[in-house]
N, C-alpha and C positions, 0 to 999 in steps of 0.2 A: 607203133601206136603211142598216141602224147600221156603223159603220166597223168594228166587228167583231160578228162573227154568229155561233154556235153553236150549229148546227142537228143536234138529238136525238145528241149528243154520248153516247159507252156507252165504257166502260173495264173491261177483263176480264183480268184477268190468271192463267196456272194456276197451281194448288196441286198441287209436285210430289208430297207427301205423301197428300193424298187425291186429287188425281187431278180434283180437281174446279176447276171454275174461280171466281172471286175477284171479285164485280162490284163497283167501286170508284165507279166512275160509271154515271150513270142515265139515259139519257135528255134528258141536259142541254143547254137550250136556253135562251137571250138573246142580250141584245145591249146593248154599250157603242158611245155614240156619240162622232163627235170632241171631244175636247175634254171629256170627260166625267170624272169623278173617281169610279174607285167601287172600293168597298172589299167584301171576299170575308169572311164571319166563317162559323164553326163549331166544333164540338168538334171534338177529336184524334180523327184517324180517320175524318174525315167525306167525307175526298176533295180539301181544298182545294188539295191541292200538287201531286195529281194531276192538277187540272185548268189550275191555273198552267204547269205544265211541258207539257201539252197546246198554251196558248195559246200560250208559250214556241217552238213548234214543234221539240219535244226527241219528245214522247211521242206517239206515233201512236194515235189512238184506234179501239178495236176497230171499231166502227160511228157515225157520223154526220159532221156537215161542221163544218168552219172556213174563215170567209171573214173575211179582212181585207182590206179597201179594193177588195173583189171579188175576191179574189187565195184560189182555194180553197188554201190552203196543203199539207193532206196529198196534195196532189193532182200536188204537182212534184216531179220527181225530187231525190235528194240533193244534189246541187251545187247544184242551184237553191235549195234549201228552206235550205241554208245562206247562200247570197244575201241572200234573204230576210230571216233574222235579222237579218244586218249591215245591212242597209239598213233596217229596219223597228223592232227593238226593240232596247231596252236593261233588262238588266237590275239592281235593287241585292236584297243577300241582304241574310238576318240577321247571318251571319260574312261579313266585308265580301273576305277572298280577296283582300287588297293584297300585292305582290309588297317583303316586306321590303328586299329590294335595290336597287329603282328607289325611285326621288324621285317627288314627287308630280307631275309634270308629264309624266313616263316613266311612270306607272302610268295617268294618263291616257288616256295617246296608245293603250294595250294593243287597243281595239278598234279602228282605224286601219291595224294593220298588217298584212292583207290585202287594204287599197286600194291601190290603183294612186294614188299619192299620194307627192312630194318630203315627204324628212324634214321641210323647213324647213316647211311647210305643214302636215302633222300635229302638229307642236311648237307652230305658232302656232293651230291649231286647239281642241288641249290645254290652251292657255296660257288660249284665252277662254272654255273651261268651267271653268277653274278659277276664273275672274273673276266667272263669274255665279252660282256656289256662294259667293264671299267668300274664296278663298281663294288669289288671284292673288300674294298679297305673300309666300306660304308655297310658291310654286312647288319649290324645292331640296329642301326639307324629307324627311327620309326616313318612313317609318309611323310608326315607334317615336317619333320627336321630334313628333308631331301629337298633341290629343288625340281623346280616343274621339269626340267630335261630330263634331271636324275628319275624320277617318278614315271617320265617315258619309259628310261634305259630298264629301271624295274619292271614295268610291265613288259618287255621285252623278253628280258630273263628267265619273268615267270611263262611264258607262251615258248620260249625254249626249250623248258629244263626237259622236257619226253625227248629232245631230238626230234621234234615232227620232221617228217617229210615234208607237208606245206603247210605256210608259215600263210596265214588271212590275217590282212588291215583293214581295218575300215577309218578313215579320215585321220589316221597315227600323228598328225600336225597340225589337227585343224583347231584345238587349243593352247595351240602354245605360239611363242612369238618368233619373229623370222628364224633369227639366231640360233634358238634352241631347236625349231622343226627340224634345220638345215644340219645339226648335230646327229637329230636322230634318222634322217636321210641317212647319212654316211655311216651310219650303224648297220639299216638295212643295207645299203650298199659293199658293207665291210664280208656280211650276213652269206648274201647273194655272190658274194668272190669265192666265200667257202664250201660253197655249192646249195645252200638254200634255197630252196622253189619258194618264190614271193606271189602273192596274189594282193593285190593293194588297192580302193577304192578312194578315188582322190579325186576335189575339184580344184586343185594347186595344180598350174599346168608345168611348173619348176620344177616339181617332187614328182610330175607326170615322166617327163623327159627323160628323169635317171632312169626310167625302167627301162628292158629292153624293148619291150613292144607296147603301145597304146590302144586296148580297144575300147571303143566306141559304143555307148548305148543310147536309146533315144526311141520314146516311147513302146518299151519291153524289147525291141527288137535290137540286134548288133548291128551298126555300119557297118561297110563295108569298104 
């Protein structure tokens, strides 16, 4: 069974103006396996974000299942399904949502601080995602003094420091410039050799390529 599963997956959202409802998602169904690298493309409006934020376990889909690691997700209660996150995914955005006021080793630690976990262990935890991003020597640094790659390679970090199982992108280059995306490619790429399950939402068909597999969306429903 694929370490994650998305079985006849439907997203319905109502239109308070007509009154009618909104079908976003289709019937969607695959599966990424461990360690897999795969990238989501479509046009605007096709559903990818809605279905990220589903994987995400943000968005409860109207009808079908999500299993990760066997674990039906919309299936636990709210405490639990936030568990879940923290222990299972990390995510990195487009707008990277660094906390101008913490340094980079405090914006780190951000997902850590609903474990049951000594500061000094969350700091040195933070400290060795920062090391394996490249950017252990720039620990103090605040956002503004990094630049925009470095401030990828940190959001990265901080979507690491749990060790998630899977690692969720949504558009991880689509602000920054060739140079610097194609830096943070080969992060994920460095990521994914180490055995990281990647899920990535990208309209870059470059950044699309490096994954292992390509799937296809196009109004809610998957190509085939």
């Amino acid at each position: 069974m694929p370490f994650v599963s998305m079985e006849s997956v439907s997203k319905c959202y109502d239109d308070q103006e007509s009154r009618l409802g909104v079908t976003v998602l289709r019937q969607v169904s695959g599966g990424i396996e461990e360690g897999e690298f795969v990238a989501l493309m479509g046009p605007s409006g096709s559903g990818k974000s809605t279905l990220l934020t589903i994987l995400g376990a943000m968005n409860t889909p109207s009808s079908g299942r999500l299993l990760v690691d066997d674990i039906d997700v919309y299936g636990l209660p709210d405490e639990r399904r936030a568990d879940f996150r923290a222990q299972y995914l990390g995510f990195v955005f487009q707008q990277h949502h660094l906390m101008p006021y913490l340094n980079a080793v405090e914006n780190a630690m951000l997902p850590l601080a609903p474990l049951r976990m000594g500061s000094l262990e969350k700091r040195q935890r933070a400290f060795a995602a920062l090391e394996r991003v490249g950017l252990g020597a720039k620990s103090l640094r605040l956002p503004n003094q990094l630049s925009g790659g470095e401030q990828g390679r940190l959001a990265i970090a901080r979507a690491i420091v749990n060790d998630p199982p899977l690692l969720l992108a949504d558009e991880p280059t689509g602000t920054l410039d060739t140079a610097t995306g194609d830096d943070i490619m080969h992060l994920f790429l460095e990521l994914n050799r180490k055995g990281q399950t990647i899920f990535m939402v990208t309209h870059n068909p470059a950044n699309a390529e490096m994954a292992h597999r390509i799937m296809r969306i196009r109004d809610g429903a998957l190509e085939n």
